[in-house]
N, C-alpha and C positions, 0 to 999 in steps of 0.2 A: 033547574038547580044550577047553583053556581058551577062552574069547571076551578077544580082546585088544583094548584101546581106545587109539586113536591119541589124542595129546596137540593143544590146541586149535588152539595154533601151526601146525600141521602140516594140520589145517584147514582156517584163512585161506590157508593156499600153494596146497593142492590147489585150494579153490574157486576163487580168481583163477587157477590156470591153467585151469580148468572152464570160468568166464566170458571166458577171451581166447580160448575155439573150441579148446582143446586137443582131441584126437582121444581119442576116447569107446571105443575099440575096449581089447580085455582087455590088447593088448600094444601098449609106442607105434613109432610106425612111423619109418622112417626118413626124416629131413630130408636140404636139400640140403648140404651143408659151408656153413661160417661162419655159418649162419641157427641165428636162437635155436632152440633145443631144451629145452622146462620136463621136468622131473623129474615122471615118473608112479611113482606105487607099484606094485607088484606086482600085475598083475590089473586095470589100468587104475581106470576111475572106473564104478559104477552111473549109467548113462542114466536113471534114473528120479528118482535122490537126487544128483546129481553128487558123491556122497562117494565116497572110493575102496573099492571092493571085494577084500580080500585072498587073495589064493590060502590052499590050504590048507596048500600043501608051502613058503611063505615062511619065511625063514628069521630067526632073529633080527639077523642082518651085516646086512641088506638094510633089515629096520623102520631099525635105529640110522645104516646112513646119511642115509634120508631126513632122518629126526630130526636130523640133525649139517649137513644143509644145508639147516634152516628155518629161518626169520624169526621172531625170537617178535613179540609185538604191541605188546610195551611197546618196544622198541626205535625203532618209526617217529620222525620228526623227534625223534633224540636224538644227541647228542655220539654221535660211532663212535658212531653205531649206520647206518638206512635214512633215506633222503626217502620222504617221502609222496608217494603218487600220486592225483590226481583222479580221476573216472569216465572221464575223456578218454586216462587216461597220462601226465597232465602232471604235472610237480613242482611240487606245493605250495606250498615255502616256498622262499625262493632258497639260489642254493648260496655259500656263503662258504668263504671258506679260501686257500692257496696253492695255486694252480693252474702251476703252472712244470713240473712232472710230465707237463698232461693236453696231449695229441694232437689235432689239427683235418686235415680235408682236406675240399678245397670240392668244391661239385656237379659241376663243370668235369671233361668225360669227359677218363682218362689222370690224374690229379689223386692226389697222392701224400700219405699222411699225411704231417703232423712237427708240430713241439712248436708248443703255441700261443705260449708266449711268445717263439718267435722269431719268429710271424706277425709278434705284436702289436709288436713293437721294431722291424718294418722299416715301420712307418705308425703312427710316434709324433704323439700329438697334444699339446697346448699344456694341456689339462687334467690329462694324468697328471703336469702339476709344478706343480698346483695355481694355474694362470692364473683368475680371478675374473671380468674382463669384465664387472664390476657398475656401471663408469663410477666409482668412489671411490678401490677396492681399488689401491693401486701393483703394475703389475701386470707393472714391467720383472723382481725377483727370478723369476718363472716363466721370463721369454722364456730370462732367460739360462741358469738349469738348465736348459731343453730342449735350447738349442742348444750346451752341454757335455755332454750328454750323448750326442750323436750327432757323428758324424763329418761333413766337411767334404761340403756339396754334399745332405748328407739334404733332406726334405723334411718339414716342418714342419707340420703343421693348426691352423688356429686356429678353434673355430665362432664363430656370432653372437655378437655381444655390441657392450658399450662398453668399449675399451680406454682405460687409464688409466694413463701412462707419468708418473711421479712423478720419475724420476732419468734420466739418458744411459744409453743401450744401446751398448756395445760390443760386440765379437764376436772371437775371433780366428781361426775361418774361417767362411768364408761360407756360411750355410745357404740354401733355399729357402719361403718361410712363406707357404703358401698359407693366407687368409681367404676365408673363406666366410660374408657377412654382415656383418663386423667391422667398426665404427665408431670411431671415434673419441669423448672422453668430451662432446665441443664437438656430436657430432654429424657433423662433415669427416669424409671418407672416411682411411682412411692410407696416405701418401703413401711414410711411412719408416718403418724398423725398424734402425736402424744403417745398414751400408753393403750390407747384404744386399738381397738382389731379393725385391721381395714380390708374390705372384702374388693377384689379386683380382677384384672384379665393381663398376666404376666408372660409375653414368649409364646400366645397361644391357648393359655391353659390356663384354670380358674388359680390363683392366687390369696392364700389367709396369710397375714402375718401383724405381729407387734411390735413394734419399733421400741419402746424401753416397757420396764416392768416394775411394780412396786411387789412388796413381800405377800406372799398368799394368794395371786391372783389366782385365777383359774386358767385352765389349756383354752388355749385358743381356738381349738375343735375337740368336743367332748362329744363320745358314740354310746349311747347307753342302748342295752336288747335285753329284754326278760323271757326267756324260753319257757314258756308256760303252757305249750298244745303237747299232745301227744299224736302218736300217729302219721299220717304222711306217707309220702312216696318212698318207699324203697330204695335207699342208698342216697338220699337227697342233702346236700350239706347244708347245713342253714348256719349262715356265716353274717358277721357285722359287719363286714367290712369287705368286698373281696376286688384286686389287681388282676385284670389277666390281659394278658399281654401276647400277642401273637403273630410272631415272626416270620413273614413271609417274604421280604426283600430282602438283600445284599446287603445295601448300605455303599456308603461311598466310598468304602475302605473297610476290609477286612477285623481291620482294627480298631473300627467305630464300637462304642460301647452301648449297651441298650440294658438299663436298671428298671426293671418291672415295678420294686416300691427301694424307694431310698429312704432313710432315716439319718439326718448327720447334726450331730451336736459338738459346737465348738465350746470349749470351756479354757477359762483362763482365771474361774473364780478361786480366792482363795479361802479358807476354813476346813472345817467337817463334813462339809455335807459328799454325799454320793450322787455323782452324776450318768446318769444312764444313757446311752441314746438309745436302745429300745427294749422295754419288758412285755416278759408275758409271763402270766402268772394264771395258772388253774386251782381251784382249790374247790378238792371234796370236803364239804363241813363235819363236825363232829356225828350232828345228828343225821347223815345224810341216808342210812341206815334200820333207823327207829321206824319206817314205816311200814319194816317188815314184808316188803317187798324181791326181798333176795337180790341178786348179783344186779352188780352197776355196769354200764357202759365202761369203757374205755374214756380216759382222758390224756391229755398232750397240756404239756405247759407250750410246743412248737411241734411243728412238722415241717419238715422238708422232704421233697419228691422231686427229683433231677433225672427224667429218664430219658432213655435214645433209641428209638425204634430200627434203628437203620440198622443195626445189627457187623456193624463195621467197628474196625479200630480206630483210635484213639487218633493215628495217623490220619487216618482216611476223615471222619469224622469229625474231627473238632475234639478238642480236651472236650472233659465232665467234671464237674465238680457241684456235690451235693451242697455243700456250704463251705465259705472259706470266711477263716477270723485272722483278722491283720492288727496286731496291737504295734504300732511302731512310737517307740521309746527312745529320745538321746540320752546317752550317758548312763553310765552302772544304775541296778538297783540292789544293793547290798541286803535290802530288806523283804526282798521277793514280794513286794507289793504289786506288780505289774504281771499279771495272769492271764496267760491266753486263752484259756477255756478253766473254767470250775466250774465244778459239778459237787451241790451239796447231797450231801446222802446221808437222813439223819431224822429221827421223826420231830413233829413240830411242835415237839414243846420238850425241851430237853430236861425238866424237871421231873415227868412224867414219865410213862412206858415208853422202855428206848423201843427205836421203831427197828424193822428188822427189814433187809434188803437181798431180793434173790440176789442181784445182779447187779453191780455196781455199772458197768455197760457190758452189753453182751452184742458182739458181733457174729452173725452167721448168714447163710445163704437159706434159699426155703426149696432148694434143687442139690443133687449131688452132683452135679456136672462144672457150676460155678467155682470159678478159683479167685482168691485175692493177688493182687501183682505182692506189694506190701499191705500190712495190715493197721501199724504206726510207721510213719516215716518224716522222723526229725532232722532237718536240716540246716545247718547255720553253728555257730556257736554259742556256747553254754558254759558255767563259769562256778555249777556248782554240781548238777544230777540231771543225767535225759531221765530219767524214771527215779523218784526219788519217793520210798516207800516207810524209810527209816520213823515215821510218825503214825505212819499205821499199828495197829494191834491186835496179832490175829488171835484167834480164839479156837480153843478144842486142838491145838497146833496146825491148824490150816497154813496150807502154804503158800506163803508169799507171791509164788509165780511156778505156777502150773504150767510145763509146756506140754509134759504129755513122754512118754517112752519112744524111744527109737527117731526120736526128732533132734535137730539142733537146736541149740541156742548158739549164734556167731556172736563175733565181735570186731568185724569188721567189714567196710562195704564190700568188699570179695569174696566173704563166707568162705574165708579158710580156715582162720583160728574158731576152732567151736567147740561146745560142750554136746556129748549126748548120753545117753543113757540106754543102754544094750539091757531089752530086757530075758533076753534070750542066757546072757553070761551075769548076769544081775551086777554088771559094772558101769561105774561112770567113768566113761570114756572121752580122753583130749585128744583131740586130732585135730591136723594142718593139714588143709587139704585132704586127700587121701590117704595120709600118712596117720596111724595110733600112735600119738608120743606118750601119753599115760593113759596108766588105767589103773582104779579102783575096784578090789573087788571085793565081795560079800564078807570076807573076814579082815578088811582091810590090809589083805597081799596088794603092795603095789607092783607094778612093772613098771619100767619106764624109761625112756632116751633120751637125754638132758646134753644139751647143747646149750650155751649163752653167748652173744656176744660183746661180752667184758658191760653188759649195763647191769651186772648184779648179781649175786651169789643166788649158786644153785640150790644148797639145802642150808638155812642159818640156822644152829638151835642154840635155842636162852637157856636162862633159869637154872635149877639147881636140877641132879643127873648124877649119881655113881657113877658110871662112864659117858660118854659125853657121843662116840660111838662104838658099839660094841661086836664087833667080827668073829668072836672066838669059837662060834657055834659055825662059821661057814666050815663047808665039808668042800672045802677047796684049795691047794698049795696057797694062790696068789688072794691073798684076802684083799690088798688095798692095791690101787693101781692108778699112776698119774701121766698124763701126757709129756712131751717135752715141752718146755718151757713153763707148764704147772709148777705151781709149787705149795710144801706143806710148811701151814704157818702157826706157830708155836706159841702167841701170844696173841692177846686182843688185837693190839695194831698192826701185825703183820709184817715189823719189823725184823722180829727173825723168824728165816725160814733158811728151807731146803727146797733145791730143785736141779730135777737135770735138766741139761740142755745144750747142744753141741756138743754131745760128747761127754761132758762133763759135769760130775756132781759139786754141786755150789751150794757153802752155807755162808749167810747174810746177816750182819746186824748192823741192822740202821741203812739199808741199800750198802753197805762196802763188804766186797764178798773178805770173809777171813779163814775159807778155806776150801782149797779145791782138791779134786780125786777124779783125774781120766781115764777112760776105760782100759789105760797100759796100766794103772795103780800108782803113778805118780804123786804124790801130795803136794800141792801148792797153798802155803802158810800165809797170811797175811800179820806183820806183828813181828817177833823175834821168840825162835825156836834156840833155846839153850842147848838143848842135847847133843853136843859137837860129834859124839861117835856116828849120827846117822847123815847120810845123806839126804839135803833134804835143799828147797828151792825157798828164796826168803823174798817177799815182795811189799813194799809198802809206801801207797801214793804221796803220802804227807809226810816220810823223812829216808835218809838213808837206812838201805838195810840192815847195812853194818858201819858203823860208824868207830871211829879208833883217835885217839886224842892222847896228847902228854906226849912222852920222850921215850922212842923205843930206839932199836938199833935199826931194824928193818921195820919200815910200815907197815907191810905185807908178806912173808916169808911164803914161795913158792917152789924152793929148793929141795923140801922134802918129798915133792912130789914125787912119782915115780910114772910120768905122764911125760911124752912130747909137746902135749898142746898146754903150757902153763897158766895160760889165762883167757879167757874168751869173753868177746864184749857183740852183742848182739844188733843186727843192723838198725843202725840210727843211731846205738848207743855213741856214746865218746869218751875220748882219752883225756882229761881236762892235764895240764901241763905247772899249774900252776893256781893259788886261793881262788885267785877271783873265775877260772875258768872259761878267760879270755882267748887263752893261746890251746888248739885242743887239733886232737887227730879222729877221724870217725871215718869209720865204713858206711856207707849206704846206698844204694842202686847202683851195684857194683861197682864204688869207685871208689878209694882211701884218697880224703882228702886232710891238709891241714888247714886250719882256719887260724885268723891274727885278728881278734877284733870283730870276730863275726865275718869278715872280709875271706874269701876262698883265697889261700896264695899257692895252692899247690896240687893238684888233681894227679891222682895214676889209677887208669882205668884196670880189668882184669884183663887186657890184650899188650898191656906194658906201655901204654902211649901217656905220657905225660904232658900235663897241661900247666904252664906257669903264666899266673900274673905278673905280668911286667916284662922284664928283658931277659933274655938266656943270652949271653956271648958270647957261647960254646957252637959254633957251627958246622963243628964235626957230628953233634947229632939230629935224631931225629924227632922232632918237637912241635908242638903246638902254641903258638904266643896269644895271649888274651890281653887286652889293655884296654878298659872302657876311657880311658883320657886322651888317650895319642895311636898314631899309628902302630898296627902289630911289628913292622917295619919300615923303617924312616929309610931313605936314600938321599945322598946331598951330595952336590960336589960335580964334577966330569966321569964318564964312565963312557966306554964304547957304547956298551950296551946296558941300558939299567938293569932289566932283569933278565939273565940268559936262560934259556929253558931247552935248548937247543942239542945238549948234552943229556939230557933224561933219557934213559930208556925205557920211555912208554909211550904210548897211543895220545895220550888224554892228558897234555902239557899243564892245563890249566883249568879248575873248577872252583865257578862261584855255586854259594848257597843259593837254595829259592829266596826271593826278593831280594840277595843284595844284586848290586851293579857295578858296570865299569865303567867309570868313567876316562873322556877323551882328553882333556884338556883340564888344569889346576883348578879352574873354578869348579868343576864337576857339573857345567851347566848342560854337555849334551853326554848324555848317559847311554849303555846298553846294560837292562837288564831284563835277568827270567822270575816269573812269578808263578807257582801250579795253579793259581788260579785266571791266571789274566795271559801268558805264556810269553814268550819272546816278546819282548818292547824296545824301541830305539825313541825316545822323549829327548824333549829341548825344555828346562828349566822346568820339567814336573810334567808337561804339556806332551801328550804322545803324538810321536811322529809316524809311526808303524806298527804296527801289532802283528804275531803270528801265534795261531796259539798251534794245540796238538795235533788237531786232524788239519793243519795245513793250510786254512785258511785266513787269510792276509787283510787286514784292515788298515787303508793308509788315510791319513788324513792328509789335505793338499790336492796340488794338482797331478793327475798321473800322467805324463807324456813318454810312450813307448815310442821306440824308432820305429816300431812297423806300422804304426797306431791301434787301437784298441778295438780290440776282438772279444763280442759278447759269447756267451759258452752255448754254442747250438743242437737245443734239443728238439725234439719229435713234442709233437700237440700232446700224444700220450701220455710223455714222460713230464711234463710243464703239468697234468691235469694230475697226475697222481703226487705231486710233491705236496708233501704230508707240514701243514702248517708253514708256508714259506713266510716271511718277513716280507711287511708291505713297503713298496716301495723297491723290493726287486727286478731286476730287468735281464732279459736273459731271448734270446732268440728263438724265435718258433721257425723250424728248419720246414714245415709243410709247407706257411705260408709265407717264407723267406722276409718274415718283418720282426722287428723287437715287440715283446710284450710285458708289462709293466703287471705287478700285481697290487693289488688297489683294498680298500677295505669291504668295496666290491665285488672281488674277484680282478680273475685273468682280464687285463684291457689290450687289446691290439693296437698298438701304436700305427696310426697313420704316416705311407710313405709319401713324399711328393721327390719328383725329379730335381735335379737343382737345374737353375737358368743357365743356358747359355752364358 
């Protein structure tokens, strides 16, 4: 029989299925279904050559099929032809072409093939419409062919990158475009993509947000849960939604803040509508009821729970606070439209059965040991009512504000002014501090201790009154009783009244008293008292008292007196001389003086010394000369001696007043004078040359040259340490250490001595 030679091609197949562990036996065996199965030739493969070994009764059908399902060699990575395979099984070169034909099913047990490219079209991503994300590229033409190309609600991928929106993104239905990465070309996170919801990774944390909005859209994250089971664990909360947050570091600062769930809505729209930033809302339904099932759970439109285990103060601890509401508002609101807490209380349908309410809020403890610091505590200012009830409407006469018996009600942050109610004397009692200023009692007897200071009347009463008030029933002499300076006022404005006061009973109309009575029984009239028989006192600011006009013989007739003292003018009064009461004589702080013009020309004190302006050249007496123009005494001429004083018999030849001086020489440039404030001075042209004041000590200014030279005052260290405030820059000798020492703003300094040279 011929020897036949298989072709090369046929070769390469047998061997690679030789080397993938093909079974070596003469005939191939049977596989499990769907598992590959390679093509052996007739007679299997020689174990020794892994070529294949031919039977002898093969037929030629049998060579030409193997033949017609080889591979030749030259076909590997060729247009229609094979991929290449590595030593591994893996393809070589990549696969290109249109895959819309090829099949996928994932590892996931139960998992069914189907076509890849309906995989791939239901997890479209932002690349397959050629998005760039290079931070240059305009990279809105992508967004928009992705989001036409998929239906309303798809879901969007975008990877990392820099996005680069060069034009406005619009949409006409809403997709979902979740980034993964995706920046902005600035580097900002993005916040928009049109009006679409964009799903991201912002600061850490998962990120939803919508950059603009048309009318009606829906939330950007909607929670829906239908509590439909019964039963369950024992005290289990079954919640939608739940934050918990749990703080176990410091933080960087004290004052780091840490918001378990935040909610913040900026609003700047204008119309009708009402803007919330967070509700909750519970509602039992009408029929919630009808199934006959008896009593409901418990519901909460909210709950807050703020507690502190530590069992420490508020010091120690940390504040507490259950919930805090901050409405902060510029500028008045006249219409109380800005409410920091409301609370409606009212059944829900106001047409229907009003609803009825134990408790409008009811604060209490579930212990008798717990106390409240305060129970409301308003703080700030207020422009109309801290508690404003005026719109309420009680019923069955319920009262407004319940405190309770034997408790206060203050009215001020120091809880002295308060109200209380003594159920013991069945009185409502006003008390300041510890003090009862009134009290009401069961048959409305007041008692009471009324003090004001001048902001307002003690007891006002209006209206119409047969007596206005009525004393005649006291069982008492002193029915009415007024302080000094009180007064009782006889007309609405208070114009006229009575009142004592120094002394003296005063009646007023209009503020000008027109009538006095002192405790001697003196009357003092204001006005003009006709009654010439009585002795009486006539006073009035706005004219004379007595005033006398025409042509009499005597002005004033005083001769019928039968008095030494005929006329009396009272200090400060005066004698006017003349109409215009130019020329006048007057007594006043013990001195009768005449005046000419307003001008004093004449002084006589009550010790007989007399004072004249101008010149007296009488020098026999004893006299005082004033002359603000020229000297009190001029001297001119040759005289032995200008002024001799040498003839006096007294001690004390010569005294000047404090501050004036003597001067040496006509120009009065070198002076001596004494001041009580500044003491003995000897000055050149204003300029002091020596000072001495009372305790003796001597301020020169210049140089000092004693003939014996200058001797500092020698004390003891003692006495140098105890000198109480000395003035810096004194020097004074320390007799311990026989050197000078200087006081300094430092203290005592020791002056350093050095010998002097040869």
């Amino acid at each position: 029989m011929r020897q036949f030679k298989w072709p090369e091609s046929l070769y390469i197949c047998l061997a690679a299925a030789a080397l993938g562990g093909a079974a070596s036996a003469a005939q191939a065996q049977p596989v499990a279904t769907g598992a590959y199965t390679p093509t052996l030739p007739p007679g299997g493969l020689d174990s020794r050559t892994t070529l294949p070994g031919l039977w002898q009764n093969a037929t030629i059908a049998q060579v030409a099929g193997m033949a017609a399902g080889s591979v030749q060699k030259t076909e590997k990575n060729q247009a229609d032809g094979v991929a290449g395979l590595d030593a591994s099984g893996a393809v070589t070169v990549p696969v290109t072409g249109n895959i819309s034909q090829a099949f996928v099913k994932t590892a996931l047990e139960g998992a069914l093939s189907r076509a890849l490219s309906a995989y791939l079209t239901e997890n479209p991503g932002a690349k397959d419409f050629g998005i760039a994300l290079d931070g240059t590229t305009d990279d809105v033409p992508a967004l928009k062919a992705a989001a036409a190309a998929v239906s309303a609600g798809s879901i969007i991928r975008v990877p990392a990158g820099k996005l680069h929106m060069g034009q406005a993104f619009t949409d006409d239905h809403s997709v979902l475009w979740q980034l993964n990465g995706t920046m902005m070309d600035d580097g900002a996170p993005v916040t928009q993509i049109g009006n679409d919801v964009i799903e991201s990774t912002l600061e850490g944390g998962k990120y939803f947000a919508r950059g603009q909005s048309h009318a009606d859209m829906s939330p950007v994250i909607r929670k829906d849960m239908d509590i439909t089971h019964t039963g369950g664990t024992r005290g289990f909360v079954m919640s939608l939604d739940k934050d918990n947050c749990t703080l176990k570091s410091t933080g960087a600062d004290l004052d780091d803040y840490i918001w378990c769930h935040s909610v913040v809505l900026t609003s700047s729209a204008a119309g009708l509508g009402e803007h919330v930033a967070s509700a909750a809302f519970a509602h039992r339904p009408s029929d919630a009821l009808s199934d006959k099932k008896g009593r409901r759970a418990q519901i909460w439109a909210g709950y807050d729970e703020t507690r502190d285990d530590t069992g420490q103060s508020s010091d120690v601890a940390g504040s507490l606070v259950g919930r805090e509401i901050d409405v902060f508002a510029n500028g008045d609101d006249p219409n109380g439209w800005r409410i920091g807490l409301q609370l409606q209380v009212a059944g829900s349908d106001p047409a229907g059965t009003p609803g009825k309410i134990g408790k409008g809020i009811a604060l209490g403890n579930n212990d008798g040991t717990s106390t409240y610091g305060i129970m409301f505590d308003a703080a700030g200012r207020f422009d109309t009512a801290g508690i404003d009830l005026s719109a309420s409407t009680p019923v069955n006469d319920a009262p407004v504000l319940n405190i309770g018996a034997n408790r206060n009600l203050s009215f001020a942050a120091d809880h002295k002014p308060h109200l209380r109610f003594d159920s013991a004397s069945y009185s409502l009692q006003y008390f300041y501090d510890t003090s009862r200023l009134l009290s009401v009692g069961l048959s409305g007897d007041i008692t009471t201790a009324i003090s004001n200071g001048a902001d307002g009347i003690a007891f006002s009463l209006t209206g119409d009154a047969l007596i206005g008030l009525s004393l005649v029933n006291l069982n008492v002499p002193e029915a009415l009783r007024f302080g000094s300076g009180q007064q009782l006022s006889w007309e609405p404005t208070a114009t006229v009244s009575t009142r004592y006061q120094d002394g003296k009973l005063t009646d007023k109309m209009s503020e000008t008293v027109s009538r006095t009575l002192d405790d001697s029984g003196n009357e003092r009239i204001t006005g003009s008292n006709l009654n010439s028989g009585m002795i009486t006192t006539l006073t009035n600011a706005d004219a004379s008292a007595v005033t006398l006009n025409g042509q009499a013989l005597i002005g004033v007739n005083l001769t019928g007196l039968n008095t030494t003292e005929a006329l009396r003018l009272g200090s400060g009064q005066q004698l006017s001389w003349e109409p215009t009461a130019t020329v006048s004589t007057r007594y006043q702080d013990g001195k009768l003086t005449d005046k000419m013009s307003e001008t004093v020309s004449r002084t006589l004190d009550d010790s007989g010394n007399e004072s004249i302006t101008g010149s007296n050249l009488n020098s026999g007496m004893t006299t005082t000369l004033t002359n603000a123009d020229a000297s009190a005494v001029t001297l001119n001429g040759q005289a032995l001696i200008g002024v001799n004083l040498t003839g006096l018999n007294t001690t004390e030849a010569l005294r000047l007043g404090s501050g004036q001086q003597l001067s040496w020489e006509p120009t009065s440039v070198i002076q001596t004078g004494y001041n009580v404030s500044s003491g003995l001075t000897d000055s050149k042209a204003g300029a002091s040359l020596r000072m001495l004041d009372t305790q003796g000590n001597e301020t020169l200014h210049g140089t000092v040259t004693p003939e014996g030279g200058l001797h500092l005052p020698a004390l003891s260290r003692e006495q140098i340490r105890s000198w109480k405030e000395p003035a810096i820059g004194l020097v004074v000798l320390d007799a311990d250490d026989d050197a000078p020492v200087v006081y300094t703003s430092g203290g005592w300094k020791l002056m350093v001595l050095q010998a002097l040279p040869e």
